[in-house]
KOLTIZA-186288 format. One record per residue (C-alpha): x, y, z; residue in three letters. Coordinates in pm, whole numbers, plus 32768, in hexadecimal, padded with zeros to 4 digits. Layout:
// KOLTIZA-186288
XYZALA;...
***
This chain:
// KOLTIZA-186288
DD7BE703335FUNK;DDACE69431B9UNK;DE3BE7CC30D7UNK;DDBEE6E62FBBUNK;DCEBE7B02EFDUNK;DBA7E6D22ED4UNK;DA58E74E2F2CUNK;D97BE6763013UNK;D8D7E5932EF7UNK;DA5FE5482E89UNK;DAA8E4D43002UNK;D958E3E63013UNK;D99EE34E2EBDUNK;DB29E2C82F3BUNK;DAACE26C308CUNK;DAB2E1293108UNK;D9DAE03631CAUNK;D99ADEFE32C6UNK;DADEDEE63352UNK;DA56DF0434A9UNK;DA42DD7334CFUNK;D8D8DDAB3540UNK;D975DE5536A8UNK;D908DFA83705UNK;DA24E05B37D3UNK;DA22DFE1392FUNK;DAADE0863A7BUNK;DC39E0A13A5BUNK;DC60E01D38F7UNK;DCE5E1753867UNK;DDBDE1C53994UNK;DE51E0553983UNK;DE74E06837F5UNK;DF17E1B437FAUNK;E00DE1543910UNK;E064E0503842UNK;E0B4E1053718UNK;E1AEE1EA37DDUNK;E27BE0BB3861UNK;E26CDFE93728UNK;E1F0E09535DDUNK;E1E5DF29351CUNK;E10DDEAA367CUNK;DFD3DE37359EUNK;E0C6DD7134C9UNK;E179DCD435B1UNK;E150DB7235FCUNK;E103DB9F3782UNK;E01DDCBB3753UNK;DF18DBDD37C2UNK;DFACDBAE392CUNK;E056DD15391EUNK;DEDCDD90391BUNK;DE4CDCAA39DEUNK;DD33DC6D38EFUNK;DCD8DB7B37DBUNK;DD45DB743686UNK;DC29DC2F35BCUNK;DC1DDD5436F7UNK;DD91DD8936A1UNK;DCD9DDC1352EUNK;DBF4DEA835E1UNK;DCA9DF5136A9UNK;DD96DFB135A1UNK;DC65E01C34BEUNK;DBCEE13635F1UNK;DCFDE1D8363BUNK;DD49E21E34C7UNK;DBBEE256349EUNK;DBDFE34C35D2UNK;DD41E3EC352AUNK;DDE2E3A5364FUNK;DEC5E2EE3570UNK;DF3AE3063444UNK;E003E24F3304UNK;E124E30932C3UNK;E1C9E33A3145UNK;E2B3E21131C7UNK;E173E14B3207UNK;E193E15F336FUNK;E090E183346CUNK;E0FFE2C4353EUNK;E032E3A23631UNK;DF80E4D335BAUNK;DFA9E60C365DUNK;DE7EE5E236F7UNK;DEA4E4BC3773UNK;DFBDE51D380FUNK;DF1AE64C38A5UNK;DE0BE5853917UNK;DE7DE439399DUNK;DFF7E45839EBUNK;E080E4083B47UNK;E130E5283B25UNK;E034E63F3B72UNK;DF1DE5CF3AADUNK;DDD6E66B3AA6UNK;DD20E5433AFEUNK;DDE7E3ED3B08UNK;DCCFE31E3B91UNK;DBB0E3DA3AD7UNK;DB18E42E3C23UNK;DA6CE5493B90UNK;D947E51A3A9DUNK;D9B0E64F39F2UNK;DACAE5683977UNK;D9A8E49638E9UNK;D91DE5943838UNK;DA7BE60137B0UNK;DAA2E4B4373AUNK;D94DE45E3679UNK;D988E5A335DBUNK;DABDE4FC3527UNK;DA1FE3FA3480UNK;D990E501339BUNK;DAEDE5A3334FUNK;DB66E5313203UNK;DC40E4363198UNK;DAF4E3593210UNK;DB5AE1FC32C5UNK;D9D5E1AD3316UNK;D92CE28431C1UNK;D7DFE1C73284UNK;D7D5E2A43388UNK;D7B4E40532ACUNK;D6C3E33031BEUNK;D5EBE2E932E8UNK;D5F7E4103368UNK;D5C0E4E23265UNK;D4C4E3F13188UNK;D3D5E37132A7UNK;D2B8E45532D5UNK;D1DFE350333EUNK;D151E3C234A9UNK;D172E2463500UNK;D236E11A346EUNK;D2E3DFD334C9UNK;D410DF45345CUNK;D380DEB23315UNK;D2E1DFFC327CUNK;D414E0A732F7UNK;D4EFDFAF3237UNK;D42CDFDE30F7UNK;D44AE17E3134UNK;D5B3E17B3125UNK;D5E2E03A3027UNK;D4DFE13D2F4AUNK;D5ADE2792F5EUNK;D70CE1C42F25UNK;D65EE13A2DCDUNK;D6CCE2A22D94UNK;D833E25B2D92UNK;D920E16A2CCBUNK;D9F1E0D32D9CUNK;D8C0E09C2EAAUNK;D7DAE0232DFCUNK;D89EDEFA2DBEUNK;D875DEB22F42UNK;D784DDAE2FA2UNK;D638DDE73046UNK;D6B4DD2E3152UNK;D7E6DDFB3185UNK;D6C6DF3231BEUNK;D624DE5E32B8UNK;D719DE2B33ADUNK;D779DFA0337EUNK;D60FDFE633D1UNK;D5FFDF1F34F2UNK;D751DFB5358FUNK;D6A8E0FD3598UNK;D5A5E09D3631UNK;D65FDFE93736UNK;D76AE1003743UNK;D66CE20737A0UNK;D50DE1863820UNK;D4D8E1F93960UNK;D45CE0A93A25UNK;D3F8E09B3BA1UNK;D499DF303BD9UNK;D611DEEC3B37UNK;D700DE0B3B60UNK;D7F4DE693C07UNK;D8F6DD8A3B17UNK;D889DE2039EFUNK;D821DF653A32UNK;D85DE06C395CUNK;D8C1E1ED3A0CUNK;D826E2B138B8UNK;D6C0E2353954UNK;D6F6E33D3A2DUNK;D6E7E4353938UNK;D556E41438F1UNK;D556E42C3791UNK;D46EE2FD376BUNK;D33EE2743852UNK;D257E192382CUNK;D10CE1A8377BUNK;CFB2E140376BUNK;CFE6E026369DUNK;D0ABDEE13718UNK;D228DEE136DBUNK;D1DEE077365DUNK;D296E18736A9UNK;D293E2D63647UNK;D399E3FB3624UNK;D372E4E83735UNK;D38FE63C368DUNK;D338E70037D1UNK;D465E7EE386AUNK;D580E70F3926UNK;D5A0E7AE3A6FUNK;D6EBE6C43AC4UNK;D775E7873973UNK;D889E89539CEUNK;D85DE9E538FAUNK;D9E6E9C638B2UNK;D9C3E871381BUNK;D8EBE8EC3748UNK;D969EA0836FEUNK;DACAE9253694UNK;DA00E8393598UNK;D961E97934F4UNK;DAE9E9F134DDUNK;DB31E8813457UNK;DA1CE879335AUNK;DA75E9A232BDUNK;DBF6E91D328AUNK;DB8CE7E43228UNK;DA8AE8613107UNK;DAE9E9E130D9UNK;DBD3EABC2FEEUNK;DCEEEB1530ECUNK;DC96EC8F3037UNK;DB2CEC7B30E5UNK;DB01ED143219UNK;D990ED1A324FUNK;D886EBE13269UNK;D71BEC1C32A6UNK;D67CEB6B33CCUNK;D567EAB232C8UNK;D6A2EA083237UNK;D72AE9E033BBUNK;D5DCE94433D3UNK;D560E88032A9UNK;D6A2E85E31B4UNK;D710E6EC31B2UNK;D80CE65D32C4UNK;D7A5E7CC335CUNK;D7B4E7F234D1UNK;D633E7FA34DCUNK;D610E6C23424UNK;D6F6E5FB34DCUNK;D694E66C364DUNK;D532E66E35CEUNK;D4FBE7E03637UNK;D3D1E8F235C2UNK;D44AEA1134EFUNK;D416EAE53642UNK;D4F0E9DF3709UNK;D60DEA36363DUNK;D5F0EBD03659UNK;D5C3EB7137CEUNK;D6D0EA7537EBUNK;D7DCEB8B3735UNK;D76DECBC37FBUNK;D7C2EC293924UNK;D91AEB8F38B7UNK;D962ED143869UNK;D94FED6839B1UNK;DA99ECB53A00UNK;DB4EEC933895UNK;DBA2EDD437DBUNK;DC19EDA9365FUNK;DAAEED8735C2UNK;D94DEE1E35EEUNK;D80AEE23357EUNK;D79BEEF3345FUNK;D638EF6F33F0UNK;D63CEF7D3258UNK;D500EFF631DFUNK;D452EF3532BBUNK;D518EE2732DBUNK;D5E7EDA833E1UNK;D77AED6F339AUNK;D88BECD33427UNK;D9D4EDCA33EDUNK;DB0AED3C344DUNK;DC42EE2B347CUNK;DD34ED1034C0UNK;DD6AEBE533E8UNK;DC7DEAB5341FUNK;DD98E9D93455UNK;DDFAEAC23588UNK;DCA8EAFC3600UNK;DC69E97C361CUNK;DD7AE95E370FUNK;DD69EA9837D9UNK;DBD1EA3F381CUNK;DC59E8C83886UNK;DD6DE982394AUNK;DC7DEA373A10UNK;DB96E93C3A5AUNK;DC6BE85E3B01UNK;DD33E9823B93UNK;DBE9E9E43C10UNK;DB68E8983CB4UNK;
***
């Protein structure tokens, strides 16, 4: 999590783009990537990354580009890449919550960091926050988030095509298809947050409740949201922010306003630190503990849990 001080239309305008070398993030590409990093922090420089990896030349690229996308990794003040803490919570040998991402928990962990700030793919919180079409394909998708970056300096100087093979990453990343290959496929289609639609090559968002979404995941990207985009002196959010706010929790999981109350009532069960307030009619989240801690303790007792 950033201590920078920048507020959510700060983050979008320094983010950065198409680095992805068209690949969405296949089956043990962040466990081999981070693994990598730990032996050898210079391994995507190196000469023999290539055969280190075992993959070509422009999925070293990729490769390089998820894990930092993910936070996983990190560059350092040295400019070295380095694990994060959570990536060492998550995928070391050593204890690691879930070295193989086994659990699609994990999956929902991780598409929630693409919308923490600093931004490696600023596509992904442009799509998901801009497109309110109830179906689109690639093309109208591209010209959504090539639109809203228009917005911003340093993005707008970004070709359209630059926005189209964003827009056609997401798709791929997250359309939920009957038939995949199994060379290519992608583990966040599991995740449902796209199907297909009427139309040919469609596909809509699917903003229904995600059963296969634990209440303490959840309830750990609220606590991340509100350190990423909140005065460290504010210790309430409402639930419309939760909700509707941009790079919120219910934006990004693509969750109804009740979805949200539901989804943090039941992480209270089994996390204490935070509860849920009614303020004039309006529901609250009040946290005793600092986000920061939260985040970790609701991730600790998940996995704990499993």
């Amino acid at each position: 999590m950033n201590k920078q001080e920048f507020n959510v239309e700060e983050w979008i305008a320094q983010g950065k783009l198409g680095r992805h070398e068209t690949f969405t993030p296949r089956y043990g590409w962040l466990k081999k990537g981070f693994d990598a990093v730990i032996e050898n922090n210079n391994i995507f420089k190196e000469p023999d990354a290539i055969e280190k990896l075992g993959v070509g030349k422009n999925m070293v690229s990729s490769i390089r580009f998820w894990c930092l996308a993910f936070k996983l990794i990190t560059v350092d003040n040295r400019n070295e890449i380095v694990p994060t803490e959570l990536g060492d919570k998550l995928l070391s040998d050593n204890n690691g919550w879930d070295p193989y991402l086994e659990d699609e928990a994990s999956l929902w962990l991780l598409h929630w960091q693409l919308f923490v700030p600093p931004f490696e793919a600023v596509s992904w919180p442009l799509a998901f926050n801009r497109c309110n079409l109830w179906s689109f394909d690639s093309k109208e998708l591209s010209r959504i988030i090539y639109s809203a970056a228009q917005a911003y300096p340093n993005l707008a100087k970004m070709s359209l095509n630059t926005f189209r093979r964003d827009a056609s990453c997401i798709i791929r990343m997250y359309e939920d298809m009957e038939e995949k290959d199994s060379e290519i496929e992608c583990p966040f289609t599991q995740l449902g947050l796209m199907h297909r639609a009427g139309e040919k090559y469609h596909v809509s968002f699917n903003t229904a409740p995600k059963p296969n979404l634990p209440p303490l995941i959840f309830a750990a990207a609220c606590f991340s949201y509100v350190a990423s985009y909140l005065s460290s002196r504010q210790k309430t959010i409402s639930l419309q922010r939760l909700a509707f706010g941009i790079n919120s929790p219910g934006v990004v999981f693509k969750l109804p306003e009740t979805a949200v109350g539901h989804y943090l009532s039941e992480a209270n069960k089994d996390l204490k630190g935070f509860s849920l307030v009614n303020v004039l009619g309006s529901l609250q989240l009040h946290f005793n503990e600092s986000p920061e801690e939260l985040y970790f303790e609701a991730l600790n007792k998940y996995y704990s849990g499993r």
